[in-house]
C-alpha positions as CSV (number, residue, x, y, z in Angstrom):
1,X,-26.4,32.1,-51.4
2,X,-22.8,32.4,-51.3
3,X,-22.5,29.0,-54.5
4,X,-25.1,30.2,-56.1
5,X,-28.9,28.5,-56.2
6,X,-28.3,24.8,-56.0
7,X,-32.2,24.9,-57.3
8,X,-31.5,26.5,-60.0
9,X,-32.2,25.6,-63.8
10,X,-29.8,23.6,-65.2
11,X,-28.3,22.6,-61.6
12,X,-27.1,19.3,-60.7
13,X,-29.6,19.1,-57.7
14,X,-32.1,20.3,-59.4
15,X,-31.9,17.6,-62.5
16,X,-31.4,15.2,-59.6
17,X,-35.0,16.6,-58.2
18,X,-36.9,16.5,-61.7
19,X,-35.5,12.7,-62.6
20,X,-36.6,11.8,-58.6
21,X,-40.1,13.7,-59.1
22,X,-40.6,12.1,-62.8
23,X,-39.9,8.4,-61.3
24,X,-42.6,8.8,-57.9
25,X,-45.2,9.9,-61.3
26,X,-44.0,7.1,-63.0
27,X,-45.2,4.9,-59.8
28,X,-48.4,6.1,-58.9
29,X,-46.8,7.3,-55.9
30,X,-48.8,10.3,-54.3
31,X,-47.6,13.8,-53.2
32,X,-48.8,12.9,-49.8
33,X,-46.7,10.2,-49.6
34,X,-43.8,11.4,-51.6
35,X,-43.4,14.4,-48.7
36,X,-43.4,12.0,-45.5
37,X,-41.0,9.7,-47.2
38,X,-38.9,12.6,-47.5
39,X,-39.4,14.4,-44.4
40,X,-38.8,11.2,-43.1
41,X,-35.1,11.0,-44.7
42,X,-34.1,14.3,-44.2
43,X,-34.9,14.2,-40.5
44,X,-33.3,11.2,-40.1
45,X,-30.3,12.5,-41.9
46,X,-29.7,15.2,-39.7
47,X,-30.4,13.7,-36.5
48,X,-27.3,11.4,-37.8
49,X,-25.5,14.1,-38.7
50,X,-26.0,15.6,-35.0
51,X,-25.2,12.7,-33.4
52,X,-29.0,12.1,-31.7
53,X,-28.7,15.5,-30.1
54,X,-32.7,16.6,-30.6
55,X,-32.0,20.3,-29.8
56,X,-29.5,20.5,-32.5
57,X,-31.6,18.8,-34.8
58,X,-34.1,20.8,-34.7
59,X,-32.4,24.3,-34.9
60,X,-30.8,22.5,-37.5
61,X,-34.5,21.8,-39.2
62,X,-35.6,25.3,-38.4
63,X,-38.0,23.7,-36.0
64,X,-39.3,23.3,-32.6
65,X,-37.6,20.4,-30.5
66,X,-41.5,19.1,-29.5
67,X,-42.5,19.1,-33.3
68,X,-39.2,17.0,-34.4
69,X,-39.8,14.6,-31.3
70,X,-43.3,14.3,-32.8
71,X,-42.6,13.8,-35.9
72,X,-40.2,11.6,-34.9
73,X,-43.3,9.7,-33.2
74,X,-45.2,9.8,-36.7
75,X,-42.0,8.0,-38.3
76,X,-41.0,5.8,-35.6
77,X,-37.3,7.5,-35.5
78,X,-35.7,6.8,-32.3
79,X,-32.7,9.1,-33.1
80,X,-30.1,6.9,-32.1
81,X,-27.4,7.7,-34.7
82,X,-26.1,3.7,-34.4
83,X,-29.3,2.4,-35.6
């Protein structure tokens, strides 16, 4: 990675990740759920970010344009960036 591991130990995304992670614990909130609400937000995030366009979402998500529109289905997304 040309900035280094934004992961890594010590990183400001990564202390972001372990206070995030400690707070779902903290909850009761399951893994199960913790994914999908994620998934969830990151898809979402980049279909904004591609203005709706599916097929650039999807190469953008490293995934096939039929699994995106079905998991934007599962999370009742309708990929219209105004909305």
């Amino acid at each position: 990675m040309p900035f280094g591991d934004p992961f890594s130990e010590g990183s400001a995304l990564n202390g972001h990740l372990r206070q995030m992670v400690d707070d779902l614990v903290k909850l009761g909130i399951a893994l199960r759920e913790a994914q999908a609400e994620i998934e969830r937000l990151y898809i979402e995030r980049i279909l904004f970010s591609c203005d709706g366009n599916r097929s650039k979402a999807a190469r953008k998500l490293g995934m096939h344009r039929n699994t995106l529109n079905t998991k934007m289905e599962q999370y009742h997304l309708n990929g219209d960036p105004r909305s």
